[in-house]
Residue frames as qw, qx, qy, qz and C-alpha x, y, z in Angstrom:
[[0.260, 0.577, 0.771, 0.068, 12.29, 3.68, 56.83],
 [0.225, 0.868, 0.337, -0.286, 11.88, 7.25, 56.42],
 [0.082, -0.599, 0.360, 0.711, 14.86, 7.59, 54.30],
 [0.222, 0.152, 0.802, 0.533, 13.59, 5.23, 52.16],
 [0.215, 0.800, 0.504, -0.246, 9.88, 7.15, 52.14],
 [0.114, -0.835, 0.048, 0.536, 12.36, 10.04, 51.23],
 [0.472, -0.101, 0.788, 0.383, 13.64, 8.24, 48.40],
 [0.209, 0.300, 0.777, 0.513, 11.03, 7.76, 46.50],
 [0.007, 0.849, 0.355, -0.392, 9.50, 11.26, 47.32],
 [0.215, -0.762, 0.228, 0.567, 12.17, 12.44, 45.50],
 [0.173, -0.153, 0.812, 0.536, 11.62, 10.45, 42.76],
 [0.219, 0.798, 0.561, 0.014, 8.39, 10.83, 42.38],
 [0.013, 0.857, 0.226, -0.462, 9.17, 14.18, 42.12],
 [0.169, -0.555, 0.514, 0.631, 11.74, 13.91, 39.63],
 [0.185, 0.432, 0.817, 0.335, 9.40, 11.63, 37.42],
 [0.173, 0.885, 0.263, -0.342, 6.48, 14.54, 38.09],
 [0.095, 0.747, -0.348, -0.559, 9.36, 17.44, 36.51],
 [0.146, -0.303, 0.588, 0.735, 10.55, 15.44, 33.64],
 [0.195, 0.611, 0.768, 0.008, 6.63, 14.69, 32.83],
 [0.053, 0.885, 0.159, -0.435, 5.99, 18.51, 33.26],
 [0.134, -0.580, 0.512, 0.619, 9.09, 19.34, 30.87],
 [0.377, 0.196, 0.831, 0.359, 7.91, 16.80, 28.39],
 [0.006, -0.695, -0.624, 0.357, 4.69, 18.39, 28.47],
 [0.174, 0.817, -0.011, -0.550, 5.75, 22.07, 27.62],
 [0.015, -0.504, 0.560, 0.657, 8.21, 21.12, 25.03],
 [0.755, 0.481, 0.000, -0.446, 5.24, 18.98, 23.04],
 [0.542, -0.129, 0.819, 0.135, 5.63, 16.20, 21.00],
 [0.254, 0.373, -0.488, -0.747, 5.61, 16.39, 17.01],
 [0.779, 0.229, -0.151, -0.564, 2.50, 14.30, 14.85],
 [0.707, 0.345, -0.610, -0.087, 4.69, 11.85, 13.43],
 [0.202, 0.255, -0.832, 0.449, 6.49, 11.15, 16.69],
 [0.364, -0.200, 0.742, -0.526, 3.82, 10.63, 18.81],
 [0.794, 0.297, -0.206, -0.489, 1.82, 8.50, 16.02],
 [0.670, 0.350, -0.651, 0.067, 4.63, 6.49, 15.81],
 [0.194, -0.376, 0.684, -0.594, 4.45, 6.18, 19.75],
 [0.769, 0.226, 0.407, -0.437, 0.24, 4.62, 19.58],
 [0.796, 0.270, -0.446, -0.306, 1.58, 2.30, 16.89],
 [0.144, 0.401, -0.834, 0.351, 4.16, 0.90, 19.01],
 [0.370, -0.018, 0.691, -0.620, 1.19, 0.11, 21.52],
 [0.713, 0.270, 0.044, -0.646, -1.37, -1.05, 18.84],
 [0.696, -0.135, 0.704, 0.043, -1.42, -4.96, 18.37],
 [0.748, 0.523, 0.407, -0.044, -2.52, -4.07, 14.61],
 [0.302, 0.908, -0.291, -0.008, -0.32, -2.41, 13.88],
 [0.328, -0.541, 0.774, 0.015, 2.54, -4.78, 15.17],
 [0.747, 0.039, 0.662, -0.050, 1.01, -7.58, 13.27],
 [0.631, 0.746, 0.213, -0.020, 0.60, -5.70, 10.13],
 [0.064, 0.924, -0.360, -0.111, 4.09, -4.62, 10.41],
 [0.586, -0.226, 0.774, 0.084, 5.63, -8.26, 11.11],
 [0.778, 0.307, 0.549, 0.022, 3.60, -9.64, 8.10],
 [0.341, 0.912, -0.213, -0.081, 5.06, -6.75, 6.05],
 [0.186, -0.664, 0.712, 0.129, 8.67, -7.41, 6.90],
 [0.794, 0.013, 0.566, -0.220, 8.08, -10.92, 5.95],
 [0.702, 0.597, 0.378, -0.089, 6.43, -10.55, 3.31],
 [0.278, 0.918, -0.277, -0.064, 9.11, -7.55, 1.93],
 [0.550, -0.473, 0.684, 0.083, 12.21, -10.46, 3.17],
 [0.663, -0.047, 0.723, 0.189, 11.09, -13.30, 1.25],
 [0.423, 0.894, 0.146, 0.030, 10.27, -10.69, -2.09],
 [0.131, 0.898, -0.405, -0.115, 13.81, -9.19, -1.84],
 [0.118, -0.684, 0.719, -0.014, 15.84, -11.84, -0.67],
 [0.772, -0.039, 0.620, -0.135, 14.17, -15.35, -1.06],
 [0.668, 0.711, -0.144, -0.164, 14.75, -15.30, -5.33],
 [0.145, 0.778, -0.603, 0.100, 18.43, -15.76, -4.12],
 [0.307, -0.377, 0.832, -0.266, 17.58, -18.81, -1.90],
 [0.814, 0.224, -0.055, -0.533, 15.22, -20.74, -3.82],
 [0.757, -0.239, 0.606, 0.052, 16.26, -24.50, -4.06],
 [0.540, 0.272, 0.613, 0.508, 15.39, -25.15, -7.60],
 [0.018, 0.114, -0.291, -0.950, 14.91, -22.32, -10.75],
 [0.477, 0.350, 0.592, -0.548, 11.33, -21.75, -10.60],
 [0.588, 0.497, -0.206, -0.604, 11.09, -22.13, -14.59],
 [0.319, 0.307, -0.810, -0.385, 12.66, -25.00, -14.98],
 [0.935, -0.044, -0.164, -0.310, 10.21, -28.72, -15.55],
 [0.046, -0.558, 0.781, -0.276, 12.39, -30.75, -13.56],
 [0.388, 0.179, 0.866, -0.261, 9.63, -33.36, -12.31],
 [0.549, 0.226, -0.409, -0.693, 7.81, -33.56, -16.00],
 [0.300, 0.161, -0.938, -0.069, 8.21, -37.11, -16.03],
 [0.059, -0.257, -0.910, 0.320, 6.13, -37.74, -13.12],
 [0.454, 0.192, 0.238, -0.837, 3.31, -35.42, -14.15],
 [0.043, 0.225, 0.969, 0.095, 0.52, -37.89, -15.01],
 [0.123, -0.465, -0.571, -0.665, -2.70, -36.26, -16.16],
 [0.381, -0.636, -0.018, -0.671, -3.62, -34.49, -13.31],
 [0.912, -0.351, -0.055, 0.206, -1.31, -36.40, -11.15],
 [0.382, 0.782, -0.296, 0.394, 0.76, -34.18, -9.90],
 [0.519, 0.231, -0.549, 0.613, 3.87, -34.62, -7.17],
 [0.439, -0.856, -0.201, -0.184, 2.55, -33.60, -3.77],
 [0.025, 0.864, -0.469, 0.184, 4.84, -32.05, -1.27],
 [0.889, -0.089, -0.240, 0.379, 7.76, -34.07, -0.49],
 [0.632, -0.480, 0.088, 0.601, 11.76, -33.43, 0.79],
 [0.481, 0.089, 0.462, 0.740, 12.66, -32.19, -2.74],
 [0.225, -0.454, -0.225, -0.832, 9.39, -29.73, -3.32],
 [0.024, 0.156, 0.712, -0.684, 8.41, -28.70, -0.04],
 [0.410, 0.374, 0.120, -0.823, 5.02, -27.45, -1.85],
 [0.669, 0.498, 0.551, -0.014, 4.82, -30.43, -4.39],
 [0.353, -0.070, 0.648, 0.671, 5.02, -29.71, -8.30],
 [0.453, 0.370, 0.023, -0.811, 2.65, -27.77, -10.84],
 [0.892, 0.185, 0.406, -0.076, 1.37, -29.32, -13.36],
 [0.568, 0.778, -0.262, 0.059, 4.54, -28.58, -15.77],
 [0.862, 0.081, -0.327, 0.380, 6.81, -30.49, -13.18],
 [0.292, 0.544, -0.366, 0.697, 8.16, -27.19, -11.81],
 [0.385, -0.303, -0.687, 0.537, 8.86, -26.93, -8.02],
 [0.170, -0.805, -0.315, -0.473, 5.94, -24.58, -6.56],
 [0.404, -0.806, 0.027, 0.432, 7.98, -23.21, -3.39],
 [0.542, -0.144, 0.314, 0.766, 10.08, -21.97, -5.69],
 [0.120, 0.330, 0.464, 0.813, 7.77, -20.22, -7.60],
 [0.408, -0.812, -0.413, 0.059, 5.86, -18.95, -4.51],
 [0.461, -0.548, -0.025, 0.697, 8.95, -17.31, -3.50],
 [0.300, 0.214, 0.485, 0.793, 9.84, -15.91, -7.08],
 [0.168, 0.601, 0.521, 0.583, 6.50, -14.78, -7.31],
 [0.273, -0.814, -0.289, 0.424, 6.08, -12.48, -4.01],
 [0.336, -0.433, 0.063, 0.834, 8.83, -10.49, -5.43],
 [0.020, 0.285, 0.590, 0.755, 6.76, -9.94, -8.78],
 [0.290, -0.735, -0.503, -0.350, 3.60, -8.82, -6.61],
 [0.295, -0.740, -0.295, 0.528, 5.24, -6.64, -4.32],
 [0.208, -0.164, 0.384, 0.885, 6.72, -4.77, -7.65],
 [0.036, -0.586, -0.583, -0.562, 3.14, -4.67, -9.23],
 [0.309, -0.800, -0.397, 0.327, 1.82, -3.06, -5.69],
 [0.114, -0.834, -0.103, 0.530, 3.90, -0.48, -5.13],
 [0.025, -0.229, 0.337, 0.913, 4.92, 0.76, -8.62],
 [0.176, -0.627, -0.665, -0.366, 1.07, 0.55, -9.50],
 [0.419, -0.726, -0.426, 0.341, 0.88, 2.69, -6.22],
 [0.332, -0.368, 0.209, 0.843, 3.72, 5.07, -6.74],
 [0.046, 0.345, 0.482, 0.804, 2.08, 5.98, -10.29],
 [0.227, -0.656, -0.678, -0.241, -1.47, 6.41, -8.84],
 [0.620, -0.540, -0.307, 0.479, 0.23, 8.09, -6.09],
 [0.337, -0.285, 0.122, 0.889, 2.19, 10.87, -8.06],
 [0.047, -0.328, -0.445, -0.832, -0.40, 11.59, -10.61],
 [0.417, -0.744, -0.487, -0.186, -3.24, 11.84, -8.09],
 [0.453, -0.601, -0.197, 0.628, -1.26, 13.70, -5.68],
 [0.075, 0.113, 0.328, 0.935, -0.45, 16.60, -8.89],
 [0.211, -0.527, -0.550, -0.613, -3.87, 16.86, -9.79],
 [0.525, -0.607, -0.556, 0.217, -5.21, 16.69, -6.14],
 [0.372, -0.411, -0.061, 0.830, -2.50, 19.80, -5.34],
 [0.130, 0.168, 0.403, 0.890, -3.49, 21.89, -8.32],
 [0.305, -0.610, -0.545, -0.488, -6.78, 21.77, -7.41],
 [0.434, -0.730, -0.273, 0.451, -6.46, 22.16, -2.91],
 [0.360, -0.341, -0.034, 0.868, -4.11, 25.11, -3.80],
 [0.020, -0.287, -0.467, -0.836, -6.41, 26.43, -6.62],
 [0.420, -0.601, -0.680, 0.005, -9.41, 25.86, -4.54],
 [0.631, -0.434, -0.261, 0.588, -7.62, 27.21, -1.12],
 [0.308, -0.676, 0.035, 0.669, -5.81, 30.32, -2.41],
 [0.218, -0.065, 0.383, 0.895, -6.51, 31.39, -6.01],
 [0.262, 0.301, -0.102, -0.911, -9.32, 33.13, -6.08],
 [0.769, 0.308, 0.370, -0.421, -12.04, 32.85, -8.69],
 [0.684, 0.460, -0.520, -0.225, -10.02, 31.40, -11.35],
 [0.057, 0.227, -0.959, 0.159, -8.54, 28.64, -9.05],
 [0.547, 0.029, 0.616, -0.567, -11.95, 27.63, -8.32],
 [0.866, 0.319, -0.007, -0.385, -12.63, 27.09, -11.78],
 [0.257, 0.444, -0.847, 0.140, -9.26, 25.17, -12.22],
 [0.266, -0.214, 0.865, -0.367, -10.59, 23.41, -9.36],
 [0.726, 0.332, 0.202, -0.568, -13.97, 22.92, -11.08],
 [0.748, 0.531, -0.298, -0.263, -12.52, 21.05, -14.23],
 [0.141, 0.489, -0.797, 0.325, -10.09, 19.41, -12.56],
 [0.375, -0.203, 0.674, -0.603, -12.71, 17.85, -10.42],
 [0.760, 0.379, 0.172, -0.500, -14.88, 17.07, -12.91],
 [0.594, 0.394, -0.700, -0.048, -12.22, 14.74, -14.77],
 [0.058, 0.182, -0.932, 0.308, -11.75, 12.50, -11.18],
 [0.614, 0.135, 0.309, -0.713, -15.37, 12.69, -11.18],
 [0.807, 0.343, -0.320, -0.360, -15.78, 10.81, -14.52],
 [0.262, 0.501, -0.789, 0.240, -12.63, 8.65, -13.19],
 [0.147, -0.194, 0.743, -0.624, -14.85, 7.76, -10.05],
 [0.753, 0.174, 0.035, -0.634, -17.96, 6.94, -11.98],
 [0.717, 0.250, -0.574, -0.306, -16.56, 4.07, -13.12],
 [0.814, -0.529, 0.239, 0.002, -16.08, 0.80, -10.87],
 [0.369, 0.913, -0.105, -0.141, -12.59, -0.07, -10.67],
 [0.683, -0.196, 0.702, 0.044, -12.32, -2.98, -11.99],
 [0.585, 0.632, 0.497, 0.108, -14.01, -2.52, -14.94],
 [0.225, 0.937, -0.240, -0.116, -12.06, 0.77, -15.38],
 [0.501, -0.390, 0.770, 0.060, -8.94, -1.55, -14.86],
 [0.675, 0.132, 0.725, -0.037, -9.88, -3.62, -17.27],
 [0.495, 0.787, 0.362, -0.071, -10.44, -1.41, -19.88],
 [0.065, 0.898, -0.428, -0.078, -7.53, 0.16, -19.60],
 [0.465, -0.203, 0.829, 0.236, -5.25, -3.31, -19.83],
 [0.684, 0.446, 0.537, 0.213, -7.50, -4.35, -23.06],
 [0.331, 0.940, -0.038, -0.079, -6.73, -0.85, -24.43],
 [0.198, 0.878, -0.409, -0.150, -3.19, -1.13, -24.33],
 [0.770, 0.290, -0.538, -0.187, -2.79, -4.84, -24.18],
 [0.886, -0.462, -0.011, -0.046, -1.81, -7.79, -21.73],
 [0.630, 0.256, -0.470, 0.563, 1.69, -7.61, -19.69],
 [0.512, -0.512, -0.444, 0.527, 2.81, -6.81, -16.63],
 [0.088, -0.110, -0.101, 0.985, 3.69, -2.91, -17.33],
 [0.389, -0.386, -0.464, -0.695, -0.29, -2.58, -18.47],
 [0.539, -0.573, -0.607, 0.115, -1.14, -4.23, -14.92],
 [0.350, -0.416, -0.359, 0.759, 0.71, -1.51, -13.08],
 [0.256, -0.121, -0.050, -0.958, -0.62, 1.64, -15.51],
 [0.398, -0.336, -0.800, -0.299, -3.97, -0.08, -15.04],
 [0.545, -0.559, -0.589, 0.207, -4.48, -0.65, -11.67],
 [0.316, -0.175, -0.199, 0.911, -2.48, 2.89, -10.79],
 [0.158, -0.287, -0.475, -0.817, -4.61, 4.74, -12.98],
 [0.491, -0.534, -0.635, -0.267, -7.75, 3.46, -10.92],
 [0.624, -0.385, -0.371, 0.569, -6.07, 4.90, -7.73],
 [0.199, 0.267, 0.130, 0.934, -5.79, 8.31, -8.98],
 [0.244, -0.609, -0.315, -0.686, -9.11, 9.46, -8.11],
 [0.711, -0.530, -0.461, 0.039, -8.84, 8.25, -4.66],
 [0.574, -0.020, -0.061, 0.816, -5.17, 10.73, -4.20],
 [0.290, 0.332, 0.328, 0.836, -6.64, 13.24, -5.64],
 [0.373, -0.665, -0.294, -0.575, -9.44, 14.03, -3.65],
 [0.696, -0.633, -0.320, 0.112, -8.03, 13.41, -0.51],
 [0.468, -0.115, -0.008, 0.876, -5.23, 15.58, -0.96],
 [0.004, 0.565, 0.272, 0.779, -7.24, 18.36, -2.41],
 [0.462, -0.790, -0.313, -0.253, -9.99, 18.13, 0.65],
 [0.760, -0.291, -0.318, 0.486, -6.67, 17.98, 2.98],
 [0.293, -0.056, -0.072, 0.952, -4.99, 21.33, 1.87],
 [0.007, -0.547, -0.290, -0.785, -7.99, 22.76, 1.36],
 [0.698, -0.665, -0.263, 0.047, -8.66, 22.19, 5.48],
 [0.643, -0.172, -0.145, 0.732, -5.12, 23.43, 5.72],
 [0.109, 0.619, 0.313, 0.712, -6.14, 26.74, 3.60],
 [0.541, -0.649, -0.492, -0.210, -8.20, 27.24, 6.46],
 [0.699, -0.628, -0.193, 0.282, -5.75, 27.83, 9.54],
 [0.444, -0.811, 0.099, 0.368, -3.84, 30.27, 11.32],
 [0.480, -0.328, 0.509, 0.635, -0.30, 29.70, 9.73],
 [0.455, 0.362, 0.586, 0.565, -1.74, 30.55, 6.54],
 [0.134, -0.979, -0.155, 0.017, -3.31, 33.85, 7.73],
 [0.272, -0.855, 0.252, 0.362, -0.28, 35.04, 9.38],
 [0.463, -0.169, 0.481, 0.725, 2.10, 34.17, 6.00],
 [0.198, 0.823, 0.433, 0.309, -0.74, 35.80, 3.54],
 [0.091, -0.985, -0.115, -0.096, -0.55, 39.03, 5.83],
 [0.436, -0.682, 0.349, 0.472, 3.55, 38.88, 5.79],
 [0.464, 0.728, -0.221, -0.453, 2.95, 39.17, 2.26],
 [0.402, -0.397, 0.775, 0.282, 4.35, 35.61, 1.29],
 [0.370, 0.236, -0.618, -0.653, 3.08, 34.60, -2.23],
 [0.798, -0.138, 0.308, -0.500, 0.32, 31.86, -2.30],
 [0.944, 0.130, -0.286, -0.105, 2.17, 29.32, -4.08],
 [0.197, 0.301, -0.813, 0.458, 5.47, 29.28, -1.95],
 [0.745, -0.224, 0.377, -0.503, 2.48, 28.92, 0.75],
 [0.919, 0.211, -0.072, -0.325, 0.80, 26.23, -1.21],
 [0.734, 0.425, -0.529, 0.029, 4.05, 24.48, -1.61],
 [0.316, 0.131, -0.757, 0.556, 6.24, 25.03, 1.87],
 [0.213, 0.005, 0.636, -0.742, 3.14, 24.95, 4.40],
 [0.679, 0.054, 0.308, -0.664, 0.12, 23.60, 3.10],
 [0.763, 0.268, -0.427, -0.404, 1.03, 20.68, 1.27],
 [0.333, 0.305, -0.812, 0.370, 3.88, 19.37, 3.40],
 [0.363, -0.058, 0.659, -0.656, 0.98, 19.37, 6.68],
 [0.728, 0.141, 0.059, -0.668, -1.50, 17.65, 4.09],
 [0.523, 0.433, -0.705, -0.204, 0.55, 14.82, 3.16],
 [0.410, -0.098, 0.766, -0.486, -0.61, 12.62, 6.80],
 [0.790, 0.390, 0.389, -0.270, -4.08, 11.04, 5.11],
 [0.764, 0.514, -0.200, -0.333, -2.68, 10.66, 1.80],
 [0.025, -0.591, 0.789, -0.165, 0.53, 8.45, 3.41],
 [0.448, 0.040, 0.813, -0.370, -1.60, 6.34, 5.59],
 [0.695, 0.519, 0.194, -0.458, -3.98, 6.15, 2.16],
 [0.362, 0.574, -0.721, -0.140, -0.93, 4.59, 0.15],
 [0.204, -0.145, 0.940, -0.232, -0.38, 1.60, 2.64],
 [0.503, 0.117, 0.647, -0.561, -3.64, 0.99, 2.39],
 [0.743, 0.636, -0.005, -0.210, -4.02, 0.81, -1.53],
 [0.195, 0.455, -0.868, -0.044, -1.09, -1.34, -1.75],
 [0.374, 0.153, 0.900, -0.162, -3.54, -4.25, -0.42],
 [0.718, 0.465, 0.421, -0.303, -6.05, -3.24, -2.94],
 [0.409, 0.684, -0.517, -0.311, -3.38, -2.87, -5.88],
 [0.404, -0.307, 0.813, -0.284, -2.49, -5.85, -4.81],
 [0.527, 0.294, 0.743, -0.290, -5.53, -7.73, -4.89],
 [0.746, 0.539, 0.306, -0.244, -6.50, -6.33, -8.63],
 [0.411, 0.521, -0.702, -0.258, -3.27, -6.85, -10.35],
 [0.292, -0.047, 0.955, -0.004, -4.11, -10.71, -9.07],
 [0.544, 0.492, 0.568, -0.374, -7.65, -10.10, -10.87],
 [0.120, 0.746, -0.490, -0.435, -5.67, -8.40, -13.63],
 [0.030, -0.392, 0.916, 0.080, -3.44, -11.54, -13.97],
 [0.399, 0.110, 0.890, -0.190, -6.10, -14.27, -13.18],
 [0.560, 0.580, 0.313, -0.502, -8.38, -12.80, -16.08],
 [0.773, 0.362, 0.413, 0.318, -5.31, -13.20, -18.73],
 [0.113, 0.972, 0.088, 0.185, -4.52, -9.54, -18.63],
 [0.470, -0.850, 0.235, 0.041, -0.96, -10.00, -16.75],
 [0.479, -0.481, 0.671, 0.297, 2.18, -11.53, -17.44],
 [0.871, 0.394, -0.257, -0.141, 2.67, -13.00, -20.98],
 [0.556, 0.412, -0.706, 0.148, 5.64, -14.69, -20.25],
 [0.814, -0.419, -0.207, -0.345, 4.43, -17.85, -18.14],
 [0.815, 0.103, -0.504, 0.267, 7.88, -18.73, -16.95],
 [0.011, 0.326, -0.488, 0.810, 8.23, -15.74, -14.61],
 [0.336, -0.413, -0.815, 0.230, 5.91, -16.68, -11.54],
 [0.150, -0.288, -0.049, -0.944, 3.37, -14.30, -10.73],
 [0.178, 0.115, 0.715, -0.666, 0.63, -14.83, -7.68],
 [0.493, 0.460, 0.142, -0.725, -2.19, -14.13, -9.95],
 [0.567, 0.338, -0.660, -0.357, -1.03, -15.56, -13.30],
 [0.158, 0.227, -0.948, 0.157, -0.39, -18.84, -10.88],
 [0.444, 0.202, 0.433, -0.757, -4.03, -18.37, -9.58],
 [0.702, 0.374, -0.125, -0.593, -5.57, -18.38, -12.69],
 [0.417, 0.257, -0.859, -0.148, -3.42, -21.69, -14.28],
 [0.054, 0.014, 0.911, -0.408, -4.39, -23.93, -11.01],
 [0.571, 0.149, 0.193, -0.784, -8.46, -23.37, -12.02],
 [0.812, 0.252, -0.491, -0.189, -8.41, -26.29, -14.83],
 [0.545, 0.077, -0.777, 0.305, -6.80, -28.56, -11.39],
 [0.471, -0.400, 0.308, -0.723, -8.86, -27.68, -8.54],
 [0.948, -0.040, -0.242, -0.205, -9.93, -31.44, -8.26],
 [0.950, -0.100, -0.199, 0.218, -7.16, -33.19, -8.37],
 [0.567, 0.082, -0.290, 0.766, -4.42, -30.31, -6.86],
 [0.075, -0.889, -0.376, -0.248, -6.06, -27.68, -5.18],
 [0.415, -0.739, -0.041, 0.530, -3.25, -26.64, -2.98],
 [0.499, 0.234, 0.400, 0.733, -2.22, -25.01, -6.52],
 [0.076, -0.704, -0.242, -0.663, -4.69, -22.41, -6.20],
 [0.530, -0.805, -0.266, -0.005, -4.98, -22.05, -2.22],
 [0.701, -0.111, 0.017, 0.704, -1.10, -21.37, -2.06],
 [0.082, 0.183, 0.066, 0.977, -0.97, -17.94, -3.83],
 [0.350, -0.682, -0.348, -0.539, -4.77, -17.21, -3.03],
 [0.616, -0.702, -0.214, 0.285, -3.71, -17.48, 1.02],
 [0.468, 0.126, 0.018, 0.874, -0.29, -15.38, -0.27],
 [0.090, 0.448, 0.416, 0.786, -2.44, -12.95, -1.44],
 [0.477, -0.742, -0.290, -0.372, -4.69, -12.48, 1.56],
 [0.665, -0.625, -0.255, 0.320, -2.30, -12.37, 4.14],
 [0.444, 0.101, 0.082, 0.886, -0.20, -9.91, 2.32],
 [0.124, -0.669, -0.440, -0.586, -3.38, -7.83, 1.63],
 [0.497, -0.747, -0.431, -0.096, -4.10, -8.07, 5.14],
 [0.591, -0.145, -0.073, 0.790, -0.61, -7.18, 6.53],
 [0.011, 0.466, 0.228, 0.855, -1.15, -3.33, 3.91],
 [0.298, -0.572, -0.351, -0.679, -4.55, -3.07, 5.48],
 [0.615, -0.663, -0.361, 0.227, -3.96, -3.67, 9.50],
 [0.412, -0.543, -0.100, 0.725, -0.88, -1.13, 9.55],
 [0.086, 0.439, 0.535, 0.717, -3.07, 1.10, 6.91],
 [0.378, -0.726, -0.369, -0.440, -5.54, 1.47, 9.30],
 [0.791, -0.316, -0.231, 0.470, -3.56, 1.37, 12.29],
 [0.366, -0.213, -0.046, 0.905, -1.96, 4.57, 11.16],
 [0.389, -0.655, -0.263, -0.592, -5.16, 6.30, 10.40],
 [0.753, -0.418, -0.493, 0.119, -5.69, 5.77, 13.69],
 [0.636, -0.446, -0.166, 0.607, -2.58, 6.83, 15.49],
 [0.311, 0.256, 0.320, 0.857, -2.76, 10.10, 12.82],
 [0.279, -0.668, -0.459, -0.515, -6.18, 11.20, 13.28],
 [0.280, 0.059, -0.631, 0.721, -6.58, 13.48, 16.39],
 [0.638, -0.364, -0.265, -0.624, -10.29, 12.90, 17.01],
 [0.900, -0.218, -0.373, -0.055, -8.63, 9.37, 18.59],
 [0.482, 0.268, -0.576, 0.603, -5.76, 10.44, 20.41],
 [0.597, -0.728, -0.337, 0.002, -6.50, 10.34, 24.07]]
């Protein structure tokens, strides 16, 4: 008995040291962020529905039963008597005959491409502007301030509008199709990059490491580039994910207004939204199909959106 006591005295003790050792040698942002997602149920759920969601977008197009354009079951459409699901259409038939699991699958992969190259744009041009201004702000003096001044005042006018209606305006200006949904909806994202990167580096401006490279005489834009942008780039990451559920959501408003896809044979979550309104009666799972797509994808973005706010922010880290 007392060797075992001795046992696990000694192991306790070896658990204690490799705790202590952990301890001094610290644990980097990302890594231990990516530790409190592991533990966070939202963040596992939002990450599952992702993978899903990013599966049956890449790879389901390949496995589809029937070609989602073609009218295969015309014959049996009957004025608003359409096929319900059977063996052959696990989802039933539109009202053109075509098989709607097929064109559920088809279309994920068209609305994860509107998300995240509607993102990516909103993403690179708000993330410029946003940087010109935190570093102009941050470290140039009184002309960067006014840079920063005019610079602000353009995401300002950007932010006055709501932005949908800004969305909207921009698609009638340059005309209905899918590339107009993605400059559209990106566009409307900009202001939201832009200021959260600016306020980021300009909190970076702010700290130690930037003192001690100023007073080793290191120019302010190498700063600005290798040390105050690369630590500001946390919020505006975890602010992507999260505007992929709302890019999302208005290239379906985009689409469902008439403003998306001209060519009706490609399947599109939205465009398919909007057709199924003139059959709500007598087919509604025509609209609830992509409208449930659409919200569980959304939701998927916005649980491991917030989720990594969360595990980033170190107000919450215990």
């Amino acid at each position: 008995m007392t060797v075992t006591a001795g046992k696990k005295r000694e192991k306790l003790d070896r658990l204690a040291e490799l705790a202590a050792r952990d301890d001094e040698q610290g644990v980097s942002l990302w890594k231990e962020a990516f530790r409190r997602l592991r533990r966070n149920p939202a963040a596992i759920v939002g990450a599952v529905i992702l993978t899903l969601f990013v599966l049956v977008a890449v790879i389901g197009p390949f496995l589809v039963p029937h070609p989602p354009e073609a009218q295969l079951w015309k014959g049996e459409v009957r004025l608003g008597d359409f096929p319900g699901p059977r063996a052959e259409n696990w989802f039933g038939t539109d009202q053109l005959g075509r098989d709607e699991f097929s064109r559920m699958i088809v279309g994920a992969r068209q609305t994860l491409l509107v998300g995240v190259v509607s993102t990516l744009i909103g993403l690179a041009i708000g993330s410029l502007i946003g940087g010109v201004a935190g570093a102009a702000a941050g470290l140039g003096g009184r002309w960067g301030r006014a840079v920063d001044n005019v610079l602000m005042r353009f995401i300002d006018m950007l932010l006055a509008m709501p932005s949908l209606l800004l969305a909207i305006s921009i698609a009638a200006l340059l005309g209905a199709g899918l590339t107009t949904v993605m400059i559209a909806v990106g566009v409307v994202s900009v202001p939201v990059f832009a200021r959260l990167l600016r306020g980021s580096m300009i909190a970076q401006s702010n700290s130690d490491y930037v003192l001690a490279a100023t007073s080793l005489g290191v120019k302010k834009p190498k700063i600005a580039l290798t040390h105050v942008v690369p630590n500001s780039l946390a919020p505006v990451i975890v602010q992507a994910t999260l505007t992929l559920a709302t890019a999302i959501i208005e290239a379906a408003a985009l689409s469902f207004l008439g403003l998306g896809n001209n060519d009706a044979s490609i399947p599109e979550w939205g465009v398919m939204l909007a057709d199924a309104q003139s059959y709500l009666d007598s087919a509604p799972r025509l609209a609830v199909l992509p409208a449930l797509a659409i919200i569980v994808t959304a939701l998927g973005f916005t649980l491991l959106g917030e989720a990594m706010r969360e595990a980033l922010d170190p107000k919450l880290r215990k």
